[in-house]
ZAKOL-713429 format. One record per atom (N, C-alpha, C): residue number from 1; residue in one letter; x negated, y negated, z. Coordinates in Angstrom, 2 decimals. Each point is the difference from the previous one (the first is absolute). Example, Ala and Ser with C-alpha at 12.3 -4.5 7.8 and 13.67 -1.06 7.14 Angstrom:
# residues 2
seq/type/X/Y/Z
1/a/-13.19/5.69/7.80
1/a/0.89/-1.19/0.00
1/a/-0.90/-1.20/0.00
2/s/0.35/-1.05/-0.72
2/s/-0.82/-1.19/0.06
2/s/0.77/-1.09/0.73
END
This chain:
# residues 80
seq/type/X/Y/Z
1/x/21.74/-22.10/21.04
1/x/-1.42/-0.02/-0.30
1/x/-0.68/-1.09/0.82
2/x/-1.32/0.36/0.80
2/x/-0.56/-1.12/0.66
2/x/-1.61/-0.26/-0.65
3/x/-0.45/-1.17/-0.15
3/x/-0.85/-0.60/-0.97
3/x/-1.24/0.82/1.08
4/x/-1.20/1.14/-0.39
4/x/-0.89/0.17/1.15
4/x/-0.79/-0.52/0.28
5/x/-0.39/-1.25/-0.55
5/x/-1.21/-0.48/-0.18
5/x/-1.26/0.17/-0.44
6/x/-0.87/-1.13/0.34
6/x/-1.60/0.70/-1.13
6/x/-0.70/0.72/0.30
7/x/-0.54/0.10/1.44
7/x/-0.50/1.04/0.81
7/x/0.44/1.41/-0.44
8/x/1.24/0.42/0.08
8/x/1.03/0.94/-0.09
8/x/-0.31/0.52/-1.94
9/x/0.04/-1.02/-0.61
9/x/0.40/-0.02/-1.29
9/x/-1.57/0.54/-0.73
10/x/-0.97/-0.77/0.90
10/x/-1.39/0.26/-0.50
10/x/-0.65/1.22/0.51
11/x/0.58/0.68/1.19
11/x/-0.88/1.06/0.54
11/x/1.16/1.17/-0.94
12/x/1.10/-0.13/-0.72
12/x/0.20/1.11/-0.21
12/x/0.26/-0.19/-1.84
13/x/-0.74/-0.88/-0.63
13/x/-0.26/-0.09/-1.34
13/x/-0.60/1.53/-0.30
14/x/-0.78/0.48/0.18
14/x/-0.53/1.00/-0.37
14/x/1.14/1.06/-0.26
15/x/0.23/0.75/1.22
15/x/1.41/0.51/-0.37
15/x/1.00/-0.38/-1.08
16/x/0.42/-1.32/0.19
16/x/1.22/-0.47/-0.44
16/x/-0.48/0.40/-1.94
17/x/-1.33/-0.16/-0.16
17/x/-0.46/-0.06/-1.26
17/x/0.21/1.30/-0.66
18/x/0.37/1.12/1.33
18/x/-0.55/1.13/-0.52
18/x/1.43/0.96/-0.08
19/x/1.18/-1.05/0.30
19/x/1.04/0.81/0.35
19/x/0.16/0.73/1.30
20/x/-0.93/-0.32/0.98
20/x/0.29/1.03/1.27
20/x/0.15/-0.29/1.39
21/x/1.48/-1.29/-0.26
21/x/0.59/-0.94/1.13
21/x/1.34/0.64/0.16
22/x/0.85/0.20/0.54
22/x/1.56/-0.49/-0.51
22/x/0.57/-0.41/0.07
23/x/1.04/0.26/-0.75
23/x/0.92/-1.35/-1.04
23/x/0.05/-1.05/0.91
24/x/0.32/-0.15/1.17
24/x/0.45/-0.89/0.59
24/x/-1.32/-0.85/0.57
25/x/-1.31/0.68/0.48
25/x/-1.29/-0.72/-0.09
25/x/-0.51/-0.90/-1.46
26/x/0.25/1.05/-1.21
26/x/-0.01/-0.83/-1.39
26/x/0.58/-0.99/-0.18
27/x/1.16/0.18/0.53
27/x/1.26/-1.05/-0.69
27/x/-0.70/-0.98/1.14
28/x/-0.15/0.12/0.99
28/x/-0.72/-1.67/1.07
28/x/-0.89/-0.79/-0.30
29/x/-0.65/1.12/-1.31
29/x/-1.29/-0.77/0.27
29/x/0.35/-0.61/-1.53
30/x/0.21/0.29/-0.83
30/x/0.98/-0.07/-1.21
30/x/0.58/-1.72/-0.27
31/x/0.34/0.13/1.54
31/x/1.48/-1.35/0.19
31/x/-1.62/-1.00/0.89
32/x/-0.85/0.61/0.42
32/x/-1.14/-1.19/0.31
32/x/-0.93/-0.35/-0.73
33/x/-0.01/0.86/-1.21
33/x/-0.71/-1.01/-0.79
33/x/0.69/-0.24/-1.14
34/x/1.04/0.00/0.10
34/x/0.90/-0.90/-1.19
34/x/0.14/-1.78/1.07
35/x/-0.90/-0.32/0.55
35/x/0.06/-0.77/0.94
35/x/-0.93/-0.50/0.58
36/x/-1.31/1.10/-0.60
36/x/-1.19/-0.72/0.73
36/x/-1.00/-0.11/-1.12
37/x/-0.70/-0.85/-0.58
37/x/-0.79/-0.06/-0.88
37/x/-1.53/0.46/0.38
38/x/-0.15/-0.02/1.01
38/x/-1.27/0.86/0.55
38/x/-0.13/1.31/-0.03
39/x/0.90/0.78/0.38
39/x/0.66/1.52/-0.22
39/x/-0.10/0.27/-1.28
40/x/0.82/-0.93/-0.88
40/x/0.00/0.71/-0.95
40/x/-1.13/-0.01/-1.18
41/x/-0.35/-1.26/0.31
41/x/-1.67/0.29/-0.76
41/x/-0.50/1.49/0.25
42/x/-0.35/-0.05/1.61
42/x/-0.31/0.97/0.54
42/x/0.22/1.47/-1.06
43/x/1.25/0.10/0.27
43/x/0.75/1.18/-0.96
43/x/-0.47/0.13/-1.34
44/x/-0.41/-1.26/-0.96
44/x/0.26/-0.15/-1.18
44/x/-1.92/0.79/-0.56
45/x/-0.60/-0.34/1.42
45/x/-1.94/0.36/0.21
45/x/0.47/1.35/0.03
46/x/0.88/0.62/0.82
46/x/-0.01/1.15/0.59
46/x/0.13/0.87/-1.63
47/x/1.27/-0.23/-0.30
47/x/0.50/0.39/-1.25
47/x/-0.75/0.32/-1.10
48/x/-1.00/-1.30/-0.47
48/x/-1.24/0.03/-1.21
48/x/-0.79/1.00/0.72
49/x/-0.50/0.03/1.06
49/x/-0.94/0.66/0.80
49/x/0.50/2.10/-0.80
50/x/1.42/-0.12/0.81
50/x/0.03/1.57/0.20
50/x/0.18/0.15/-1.59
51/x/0.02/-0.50/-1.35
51/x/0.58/0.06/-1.27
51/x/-1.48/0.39/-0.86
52/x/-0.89/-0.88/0.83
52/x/-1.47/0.04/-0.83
52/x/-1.03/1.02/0.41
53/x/0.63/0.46/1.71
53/x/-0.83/1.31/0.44
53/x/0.56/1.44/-1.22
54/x/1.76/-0.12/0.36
54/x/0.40/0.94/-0.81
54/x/-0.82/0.16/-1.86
55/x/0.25/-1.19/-0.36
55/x/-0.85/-0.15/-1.68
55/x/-1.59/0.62/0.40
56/x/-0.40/0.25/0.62
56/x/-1.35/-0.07/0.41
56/x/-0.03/1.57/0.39
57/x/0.26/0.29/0.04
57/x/0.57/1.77/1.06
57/x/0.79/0.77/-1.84
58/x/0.35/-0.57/-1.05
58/x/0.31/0.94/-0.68
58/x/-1.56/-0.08/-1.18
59/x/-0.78/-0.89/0.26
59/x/-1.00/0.28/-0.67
59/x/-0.91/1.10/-0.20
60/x/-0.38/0.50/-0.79
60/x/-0.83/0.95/-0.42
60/x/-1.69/-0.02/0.00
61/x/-0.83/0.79/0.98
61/x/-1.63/-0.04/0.42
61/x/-0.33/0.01/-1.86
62/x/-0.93/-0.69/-0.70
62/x/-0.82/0.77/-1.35
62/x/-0.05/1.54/0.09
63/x/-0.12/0.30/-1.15
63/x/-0.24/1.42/0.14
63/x/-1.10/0.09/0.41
64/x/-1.11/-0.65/-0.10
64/x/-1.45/0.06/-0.11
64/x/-0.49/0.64/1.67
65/x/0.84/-1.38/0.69
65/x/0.03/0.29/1.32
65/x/0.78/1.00/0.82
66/x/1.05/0.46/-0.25
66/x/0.80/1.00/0.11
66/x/-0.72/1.35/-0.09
67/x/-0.93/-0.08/-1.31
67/x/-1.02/1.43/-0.25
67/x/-0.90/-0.08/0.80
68/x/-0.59/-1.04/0.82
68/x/-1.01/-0.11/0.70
68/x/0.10/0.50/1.43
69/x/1.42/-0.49/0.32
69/x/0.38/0.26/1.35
69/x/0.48/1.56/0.03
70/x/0.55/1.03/-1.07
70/x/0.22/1.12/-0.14
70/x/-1.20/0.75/0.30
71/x/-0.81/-0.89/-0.55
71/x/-1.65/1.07/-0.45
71/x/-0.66/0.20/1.07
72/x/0.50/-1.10/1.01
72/x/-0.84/-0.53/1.24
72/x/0.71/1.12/1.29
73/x/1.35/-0.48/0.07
73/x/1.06/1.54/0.57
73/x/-0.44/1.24/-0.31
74/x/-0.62/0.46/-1.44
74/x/-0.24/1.62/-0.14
74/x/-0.91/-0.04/0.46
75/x/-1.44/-1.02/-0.13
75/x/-0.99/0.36/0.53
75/x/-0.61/0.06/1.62
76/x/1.47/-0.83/0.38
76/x/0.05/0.05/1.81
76/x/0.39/1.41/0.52
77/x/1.27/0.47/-0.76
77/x/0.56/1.14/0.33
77/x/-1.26/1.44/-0.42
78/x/-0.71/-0.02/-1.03
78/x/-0.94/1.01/0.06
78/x/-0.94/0.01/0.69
79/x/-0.05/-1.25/0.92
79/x/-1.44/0.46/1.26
79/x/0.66/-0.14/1.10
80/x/1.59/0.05/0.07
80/x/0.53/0.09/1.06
80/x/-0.01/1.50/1.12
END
């Protein structure tokens, strides 16, 4: 295993967050920030980040608004 550095470690956080490195890119970057405290902050932002979009994405529109935006769709589609 070779340590890739921060450059390396920071341009491919995104991925690495998302599962879509492999193993052997994961495991590098893995072994550099068990080592770099900048990285892994980094990681730790990244992490809360993708956890609070997901919480945010299973929420539910009001109905109120939900009926509004339906009402607004039928009434686009009948003068379409």
């Amino acid at each position: 295993m070779t340590d890739c550095g921060c450059d390396k470690a920071k341009a491919e956080l995104e991925e690495f967050l998302h599962n879509e490195l492999s193993e052997q890119q994961c495991s590098d970057i893995r072994e550099h920030m068990a080592n770099c405290d900048d990285c892994s902050a980094e990681h730790l932002v990244g992490i809360t980040l993708t956890e609070k979009v997901k919480q945010s994405c299973q929420e539910k529109a009001p109905e109120e608004l939900r009926a509004m935006i339906e009402g607004a769709i039928l009434r686009a589609d009948a003068n379409a």
